[in-house]
C-alpha positions in Angstrom: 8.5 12.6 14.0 9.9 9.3 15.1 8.2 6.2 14.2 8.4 2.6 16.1 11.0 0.7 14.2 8.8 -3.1 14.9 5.1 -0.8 13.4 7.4 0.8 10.9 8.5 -2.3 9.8 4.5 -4.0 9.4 3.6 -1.3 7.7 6.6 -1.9 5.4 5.9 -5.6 5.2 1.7 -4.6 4.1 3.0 -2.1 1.1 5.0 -5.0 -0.1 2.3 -7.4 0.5 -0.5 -5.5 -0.9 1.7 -4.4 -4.1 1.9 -8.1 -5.0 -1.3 -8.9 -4.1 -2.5 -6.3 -6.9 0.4 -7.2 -9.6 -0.5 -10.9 -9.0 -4.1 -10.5 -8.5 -5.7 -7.5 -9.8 -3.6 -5.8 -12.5 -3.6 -9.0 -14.6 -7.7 -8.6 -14.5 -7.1 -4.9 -15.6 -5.3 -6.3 -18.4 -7.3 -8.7 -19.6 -10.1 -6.5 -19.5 -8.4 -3.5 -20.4 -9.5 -1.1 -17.7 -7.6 1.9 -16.8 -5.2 1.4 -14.5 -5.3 4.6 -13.0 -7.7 2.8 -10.5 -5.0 0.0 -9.5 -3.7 2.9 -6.9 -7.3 2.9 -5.4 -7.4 -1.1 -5.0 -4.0 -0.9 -3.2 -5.4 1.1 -1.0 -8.4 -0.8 -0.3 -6.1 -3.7 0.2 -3.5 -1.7 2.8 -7.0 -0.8 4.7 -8.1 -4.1 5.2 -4.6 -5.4 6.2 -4.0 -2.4 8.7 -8.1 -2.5 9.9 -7.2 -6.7 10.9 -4.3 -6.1 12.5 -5.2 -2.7 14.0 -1.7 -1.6 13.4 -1.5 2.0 14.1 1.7 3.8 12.9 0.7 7.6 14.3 -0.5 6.0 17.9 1.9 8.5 19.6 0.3 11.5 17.7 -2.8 11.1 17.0 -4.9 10.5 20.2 -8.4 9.3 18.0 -7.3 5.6 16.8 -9.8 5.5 13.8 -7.7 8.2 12.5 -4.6 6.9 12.7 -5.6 3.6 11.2 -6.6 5.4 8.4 -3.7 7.6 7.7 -1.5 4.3 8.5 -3.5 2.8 5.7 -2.5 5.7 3.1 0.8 5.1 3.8 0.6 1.7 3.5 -1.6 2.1 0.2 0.4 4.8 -1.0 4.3 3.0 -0.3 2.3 -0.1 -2.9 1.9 2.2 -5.3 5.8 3.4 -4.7 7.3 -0.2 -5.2 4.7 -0.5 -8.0 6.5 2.4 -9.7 9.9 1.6 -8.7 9.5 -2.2 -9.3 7.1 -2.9 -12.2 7.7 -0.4 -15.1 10.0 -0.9 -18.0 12.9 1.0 -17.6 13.2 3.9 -20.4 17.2 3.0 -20.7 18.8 2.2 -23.9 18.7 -2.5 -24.2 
């Protein structure tokens, strides 16, 4: 499966954007409040959809015929990568320091 580099490269661009939007907006409520945070994975999801639904990017549009479809699996992945750079970018590293 080969993907458009210029759709590959929104879809990149809304993970990164709605992992910040979550660290900057939402996670420090969840603190504050503290609320489980198993739920943050959920809200970046929400965010990716919204972002992919306005800009009707569609990264499967060669392989899935049905559009609503394919927004919403580009939205998972766009939800999902968050929560990847969330993990790779926000915890404390378990190193010795």
């Amino acid at each position: 499966m080969q993907f458009d580099t210029a759709i590959l490269g929104v879809v990149i661009g809304f993970m990164v954007l709605a992992n910040r939007l979550v660290a900057m907006l939402v996670l420090p409520l969840f603190e504050k409040f503290e609320l489980d945070k198993f739920w943050l994975m959920y809200v970046a999801w929400a965010f990716s959809g919204v972002l992919v639904a306005f800009s009707q990017v569609n990264l499967f549009a060669a392989y899935i015929p049905n559009a609503i479809v394919g927004l919403v699996l580009t939205a998972v992945v766009a939800g999902g990568g968050a929560n990847l750079l969330h993990d790779l970018t926000d915890k404390p590293s378990g190193g010795a320091g």
